[in-house]
C-alpha positions in Angstrom: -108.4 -42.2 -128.9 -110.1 -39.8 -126.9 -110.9 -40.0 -123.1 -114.5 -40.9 -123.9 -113.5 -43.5 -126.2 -111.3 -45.2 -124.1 -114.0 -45.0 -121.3 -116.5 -46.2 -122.9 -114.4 -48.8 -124.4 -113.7 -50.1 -120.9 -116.9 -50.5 -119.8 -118.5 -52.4 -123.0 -115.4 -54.3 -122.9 -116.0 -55.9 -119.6 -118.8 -57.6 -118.2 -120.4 -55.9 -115.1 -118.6 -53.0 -115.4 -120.6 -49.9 -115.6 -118.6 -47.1 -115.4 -115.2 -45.4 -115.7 -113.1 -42.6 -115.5 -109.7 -40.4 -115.2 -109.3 -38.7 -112.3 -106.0 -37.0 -110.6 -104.6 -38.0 -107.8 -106.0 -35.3 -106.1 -109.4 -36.4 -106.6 -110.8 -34.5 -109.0 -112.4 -36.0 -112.1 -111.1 -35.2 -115.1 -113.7 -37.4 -117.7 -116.1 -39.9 -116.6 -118.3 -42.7 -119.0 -121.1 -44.5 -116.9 -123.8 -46.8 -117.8 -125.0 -47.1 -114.3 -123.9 -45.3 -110.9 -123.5 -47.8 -108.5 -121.5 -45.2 -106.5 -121.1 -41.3 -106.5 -118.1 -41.1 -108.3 -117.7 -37.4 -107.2 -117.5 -39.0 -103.9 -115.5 -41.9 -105.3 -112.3 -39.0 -106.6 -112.2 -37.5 -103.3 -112.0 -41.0 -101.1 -109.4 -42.0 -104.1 -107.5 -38.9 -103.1 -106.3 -40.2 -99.6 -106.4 -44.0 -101.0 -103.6 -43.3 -103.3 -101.7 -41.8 -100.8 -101.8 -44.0 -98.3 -101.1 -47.2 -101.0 -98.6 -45.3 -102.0 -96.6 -44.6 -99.0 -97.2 -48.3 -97.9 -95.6 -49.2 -101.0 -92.6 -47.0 -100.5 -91.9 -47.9 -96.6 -92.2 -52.0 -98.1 -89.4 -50.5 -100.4 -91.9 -52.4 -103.3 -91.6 -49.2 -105.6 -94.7 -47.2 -107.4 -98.0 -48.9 -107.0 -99.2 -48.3 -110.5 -102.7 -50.7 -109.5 -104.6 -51.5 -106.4 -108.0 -52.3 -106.4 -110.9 -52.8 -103.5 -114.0 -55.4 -103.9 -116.4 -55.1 -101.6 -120.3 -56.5 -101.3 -121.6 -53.6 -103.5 -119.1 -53.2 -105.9 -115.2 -53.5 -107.3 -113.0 -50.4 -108.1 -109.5 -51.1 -110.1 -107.5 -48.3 -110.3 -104.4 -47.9 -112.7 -102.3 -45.4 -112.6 -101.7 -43.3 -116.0 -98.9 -41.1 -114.7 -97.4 -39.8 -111.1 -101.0 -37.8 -111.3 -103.2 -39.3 -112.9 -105.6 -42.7 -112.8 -107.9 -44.8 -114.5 -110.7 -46.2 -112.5 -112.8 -48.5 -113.3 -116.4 -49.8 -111.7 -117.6 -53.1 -111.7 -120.5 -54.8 -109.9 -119.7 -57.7 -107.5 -120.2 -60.3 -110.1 -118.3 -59.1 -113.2 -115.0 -59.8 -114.7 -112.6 -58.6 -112.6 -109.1 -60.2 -114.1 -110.5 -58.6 -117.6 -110.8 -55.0 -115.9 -107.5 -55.3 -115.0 -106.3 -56.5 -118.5 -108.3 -54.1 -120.1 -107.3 -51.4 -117.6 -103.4 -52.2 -118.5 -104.0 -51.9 -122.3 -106.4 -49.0 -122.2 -103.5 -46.4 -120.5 -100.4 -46.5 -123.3 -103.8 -45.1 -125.6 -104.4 -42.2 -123.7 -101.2 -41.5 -121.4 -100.1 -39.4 -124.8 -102.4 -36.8 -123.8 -100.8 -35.8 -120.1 
């Protein structure tokens, strides 16, 4: 499956999401599918940039390992991120009132289908 398959896969899959994408860990956007921009997600790759840093070093000084997921809800909107590879993620946006435990299950089975192609 492509990038744009598995996108757009994501978001039809699960209600109130609206759009997704593959970005580095250094923020930059690599493939993007949205419905509707609830968010810049320019903007959205370079804040992820210093977010997965900083979850990451948290997660090593708690001695918990990789954090291969984190996500943040907030009143406009819910961002899951799973992580693909050491540099790469899979973001996904949902508004406030969609399915947020299936964006994380469809997150989880959507990254063995494209984690081929790093």
């Amino acid at each position: 499956m492509s990038f744009s398959e598995v996108l757009k896969d994501a978001v039809e899959r699960v209600d109130g999401a609206v759009s997704a994408m593959v970005l580095g860990s250094d923020g930059i956007l690599v493939e993007e599918y949205a419905v509707e921009k609830l968010i810049n997600l320019e903007d959205l790759g370079a804040e992820a940039s210093a977010m997965i840093k900083d979850i990451n070093l948290a997660a090593k000084d708690l001695g918990l390992g990789t954090a291969r997921e984190f996500s943040i809800i907030s009143d406009g909107c819910g961002i899951i991120m799973r992580q693909i590879n050491a540099s790469y993620y899979l973001a996904l946006v949902i508004k406030p009132d969609g399915n947020f435990g299936k964006g994380r299950f469809v997150l989880k089975t959507a990254v063995p289908k494209i984690a081929g192609e790093f």
